[in-house]
C-alpha positions in Angstrom: 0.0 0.0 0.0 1.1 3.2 -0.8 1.8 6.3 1.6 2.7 9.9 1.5 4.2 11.8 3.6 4.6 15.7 3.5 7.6 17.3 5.1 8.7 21.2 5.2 8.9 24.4 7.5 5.7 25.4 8.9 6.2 28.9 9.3 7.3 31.0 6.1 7.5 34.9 5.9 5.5 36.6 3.3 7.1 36.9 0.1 9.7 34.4 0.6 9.0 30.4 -1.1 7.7 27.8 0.6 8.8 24.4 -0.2 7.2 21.3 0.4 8.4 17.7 -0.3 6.1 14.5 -0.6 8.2 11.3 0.6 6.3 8.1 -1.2 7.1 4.5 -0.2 5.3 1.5 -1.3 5.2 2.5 -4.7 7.0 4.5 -7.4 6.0 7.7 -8.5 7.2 6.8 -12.1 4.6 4.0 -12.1 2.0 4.2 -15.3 -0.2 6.0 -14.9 -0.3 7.7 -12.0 -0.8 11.4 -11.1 0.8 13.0 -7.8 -1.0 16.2 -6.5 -0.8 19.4 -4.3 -3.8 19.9 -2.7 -4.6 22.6 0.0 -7.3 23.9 2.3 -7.1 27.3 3.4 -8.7 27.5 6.7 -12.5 28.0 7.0 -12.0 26.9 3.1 -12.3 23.7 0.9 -9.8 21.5 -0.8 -7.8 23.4 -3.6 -6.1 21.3 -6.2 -2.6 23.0 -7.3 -1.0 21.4 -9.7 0.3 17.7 -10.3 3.0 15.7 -12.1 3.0 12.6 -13.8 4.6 9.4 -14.1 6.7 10.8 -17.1 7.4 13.6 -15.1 5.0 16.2 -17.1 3.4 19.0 -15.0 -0.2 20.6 -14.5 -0.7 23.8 -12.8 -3.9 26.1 -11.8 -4.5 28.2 -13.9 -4.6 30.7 -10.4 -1.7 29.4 -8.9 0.5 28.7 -12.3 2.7 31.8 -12.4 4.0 31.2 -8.6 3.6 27.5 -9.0 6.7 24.6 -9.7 6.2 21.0 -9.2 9.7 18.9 -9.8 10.1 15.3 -8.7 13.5 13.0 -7.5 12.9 10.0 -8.7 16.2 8.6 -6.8 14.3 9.4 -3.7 10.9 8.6 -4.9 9.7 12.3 -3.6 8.1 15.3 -5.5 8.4 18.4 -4.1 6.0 21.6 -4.5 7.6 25.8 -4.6 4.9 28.3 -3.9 6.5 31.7 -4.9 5.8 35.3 -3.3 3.4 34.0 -0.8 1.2 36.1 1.1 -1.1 35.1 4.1 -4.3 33.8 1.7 -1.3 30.8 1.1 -1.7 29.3 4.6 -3.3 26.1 4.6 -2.8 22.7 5.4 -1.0 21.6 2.4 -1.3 17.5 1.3 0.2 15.4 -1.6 -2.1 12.9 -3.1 -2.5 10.4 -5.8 -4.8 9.7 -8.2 -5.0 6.5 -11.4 -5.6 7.8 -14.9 -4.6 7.0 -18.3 -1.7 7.8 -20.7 -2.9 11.2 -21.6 -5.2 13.2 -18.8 -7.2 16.3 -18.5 -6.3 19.0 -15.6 -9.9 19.0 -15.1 -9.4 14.9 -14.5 -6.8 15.6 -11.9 -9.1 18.4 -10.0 -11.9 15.6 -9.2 -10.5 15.1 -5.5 -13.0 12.2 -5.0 -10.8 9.7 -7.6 -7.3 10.1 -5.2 -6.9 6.8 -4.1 -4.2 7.7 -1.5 -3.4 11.2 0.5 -0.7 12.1 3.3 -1.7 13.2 6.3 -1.0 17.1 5.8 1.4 19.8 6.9 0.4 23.2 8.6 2.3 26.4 6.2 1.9 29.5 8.0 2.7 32.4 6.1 3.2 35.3 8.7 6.4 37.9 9.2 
C-alpha cells in the first residue's frame, strides 16, 4: 500500500518560497499511470487542487496558482516536491500530496476531481506570517 508523507517548515514569511516535499514509499512515482498532487485547504475553506506531475514527469498547474507555481520530482528518492513563490497570508493552509489513477494522456480537469485520489498524506500546517 502506498503512503505519502509531507515534510517542510511550517512557518514562512510573506514573500519568501515555501517548499514542500512528498516522501512516497510502497510504490513509485514513475509507475504508469499515475498522477501526484498538491492539494490545499485554506482555513475555513475547501480542498484546492494545485498542480500535479505525472509518471513521465510532465506538470499541471492552476490556472490561479500557475505563475508562482513549480512541481519537480526526484525520482532517486521517490519524492516530488512543490515551490509556492511570493506568498502572502491567503497561502496558509494545510497543504497535502495525493495520488490519483488515470490514463496515458489526462485532463487538468481529470486531476481536479478530488474524490478519484486513491491515497493522501496526512498534511502539513504552512503558516505564512512575518
Amino acid at each position: 500500500q502506498v503512503q505519502l508523507q509531507e515534510s517542510g517548515p511550517g512557518l514562512v514569511k510573506p514573500s519568501q518560497t515555501l517548499s514542500l516535499t512528498c516522501t512516497v514509499s510502497g510504490g513509485s512515482i514513475t509507475t504508469n499511470y499515475y498522477y501526484w498532487s498538491w492539494i490545499r485547504r485554506p482555513p475555513g475553506k475547501g480542498l484546492e487542487w494545485m498542480g500535479a506531475i505525472g509518471y513521465s514527469g510532465s506538470t499541471y498547474y492552476s490556472p490561479s496558482l500557475k505563475s508562482r507555481t513549480s512541481i519537480s520530482r526526484d525520482t532517486s528518492k521517490n519524492q516530488f516536491t512543490l515551490q509556492v513563490s511570493s506568498v502572502t497570508p491567503e497561502d496558509t493552509a494545510v497543504y497535502y500530496c495525493a495520488r490519483i489513477p488515470g490514463t496515458m494522456a489526462v485532463l487538468t480537469s481529470t486531476l481536479r476531481k478530488l474524490s478519484e485520489y486513491d491515497s493522501w498524506g496526512q498534511g502539513t500546517q504552512v503558516t505564512v506570517s512575518s
